[in-house]
C-alpha positions as CSV (number, residue, x, y, z in Angstrom):
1,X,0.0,0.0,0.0
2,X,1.5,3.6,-0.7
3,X,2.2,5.8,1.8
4,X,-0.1,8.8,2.8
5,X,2.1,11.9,3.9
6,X,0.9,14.0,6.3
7,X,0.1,17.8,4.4
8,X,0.2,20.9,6.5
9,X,-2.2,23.6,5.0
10,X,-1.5,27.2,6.0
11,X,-3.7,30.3,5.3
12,X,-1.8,32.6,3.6
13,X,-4.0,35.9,2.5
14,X,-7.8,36.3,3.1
15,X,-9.4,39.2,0.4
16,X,-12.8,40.9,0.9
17,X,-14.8,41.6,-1.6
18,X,-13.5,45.4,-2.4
19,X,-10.0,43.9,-2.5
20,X,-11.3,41.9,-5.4
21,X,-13.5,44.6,-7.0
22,X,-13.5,48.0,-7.6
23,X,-17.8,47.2,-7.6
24,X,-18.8,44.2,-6.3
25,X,-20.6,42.0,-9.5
26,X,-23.8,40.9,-7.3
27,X,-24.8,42.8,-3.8
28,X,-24.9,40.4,-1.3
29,X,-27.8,40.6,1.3
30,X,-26.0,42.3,4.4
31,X,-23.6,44.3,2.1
32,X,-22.1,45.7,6.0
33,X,-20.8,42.4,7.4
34,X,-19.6,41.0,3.8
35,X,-16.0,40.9,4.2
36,X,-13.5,39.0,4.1
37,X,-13.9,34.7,4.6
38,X,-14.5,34.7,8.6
39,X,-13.8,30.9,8.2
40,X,-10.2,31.4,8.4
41,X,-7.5,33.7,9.7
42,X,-4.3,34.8,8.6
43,X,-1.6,32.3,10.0
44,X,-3.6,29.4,10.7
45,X,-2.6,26.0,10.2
46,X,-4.4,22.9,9.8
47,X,-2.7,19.1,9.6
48,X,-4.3,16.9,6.9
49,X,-4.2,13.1,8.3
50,X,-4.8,10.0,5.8
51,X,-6.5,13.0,3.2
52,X,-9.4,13.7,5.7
53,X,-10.4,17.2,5.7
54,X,-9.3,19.2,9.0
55,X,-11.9,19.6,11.6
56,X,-13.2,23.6,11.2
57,X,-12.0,23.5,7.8
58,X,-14.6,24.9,5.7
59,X,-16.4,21.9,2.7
60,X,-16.0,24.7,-0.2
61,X,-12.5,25.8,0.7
62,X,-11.4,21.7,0.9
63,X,-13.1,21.0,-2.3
64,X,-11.0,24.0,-4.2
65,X,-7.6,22.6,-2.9
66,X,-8.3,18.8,-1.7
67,X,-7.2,17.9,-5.3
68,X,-3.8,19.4,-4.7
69,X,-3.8,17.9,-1.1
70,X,-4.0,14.4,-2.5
71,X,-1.0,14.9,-5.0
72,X,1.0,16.0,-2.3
73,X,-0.1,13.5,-0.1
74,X,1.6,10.3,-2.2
75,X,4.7,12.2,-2.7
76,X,4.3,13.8,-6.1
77,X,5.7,17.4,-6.5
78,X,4.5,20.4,-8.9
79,X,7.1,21.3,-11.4
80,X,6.3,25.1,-11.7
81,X,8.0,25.3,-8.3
82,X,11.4,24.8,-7.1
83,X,10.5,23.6,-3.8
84,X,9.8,20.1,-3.2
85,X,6.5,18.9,-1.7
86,X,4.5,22.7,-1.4
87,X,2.5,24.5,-3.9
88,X,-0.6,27.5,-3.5
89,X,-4.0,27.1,-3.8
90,X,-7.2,29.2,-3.1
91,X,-11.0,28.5,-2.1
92,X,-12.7,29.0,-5.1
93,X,-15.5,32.1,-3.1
94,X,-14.9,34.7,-6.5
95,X,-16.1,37.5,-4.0
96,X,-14.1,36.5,-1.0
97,X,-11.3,34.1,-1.8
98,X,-8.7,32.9,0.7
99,X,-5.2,31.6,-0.3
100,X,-3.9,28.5,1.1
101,X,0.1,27.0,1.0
102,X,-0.2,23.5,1.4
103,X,3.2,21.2,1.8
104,X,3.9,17.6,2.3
105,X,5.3,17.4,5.9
């Protein structure tokens, strides 16, 4: 059986909406308490055991980078990067995304 790595996922950069837009594409229904993700914060780090989604992770966030996770996990690497083992991802929110560095520990 292969071996499963362990994959630390650290949140790099969370954007509100009018870090995104100069106008915001669709007006959201309580337009003063939509800013950025309040999912995660800036710094935090999550350990990914046998490619089961952190507890508090948030569903739409994992589904945007679990594919990334997984290629990681059995010890594959991404060319475009120098470093072995790591590579950036984002939560796919358009209004509110959240950037993610995931690596192979």
């Amino acid at each position: 059986m292969a071996k499963i790595n362990r994959i630390k996922i650290t949140v790099l950069k969370r954007f509100s909406p009018s870090e995104v837009f100069k106008t915001s594409p669709v007006t959201p229904v309580d337009v003063e308490a939509f800013g950025a993700c309040e999912t995660f914060k800036e710094g935090q780090e999550f350990i990914v055991e046998k490619l089961k989604m952190p507890e508090g992770f948030c569903t739409k966030a994992w589904m945007s980078i679990s594919g990334d996770v997984r290629i990681l996990s059995f010890g594959c690497d991404f060319p475009w990067f120098k470093e072995k083992g790591v590579t950036i991802n984002c939560c796919i929110d358009g209004l509110r995304p959240v950037i993610f560095k995931i690596e192979r520990i």
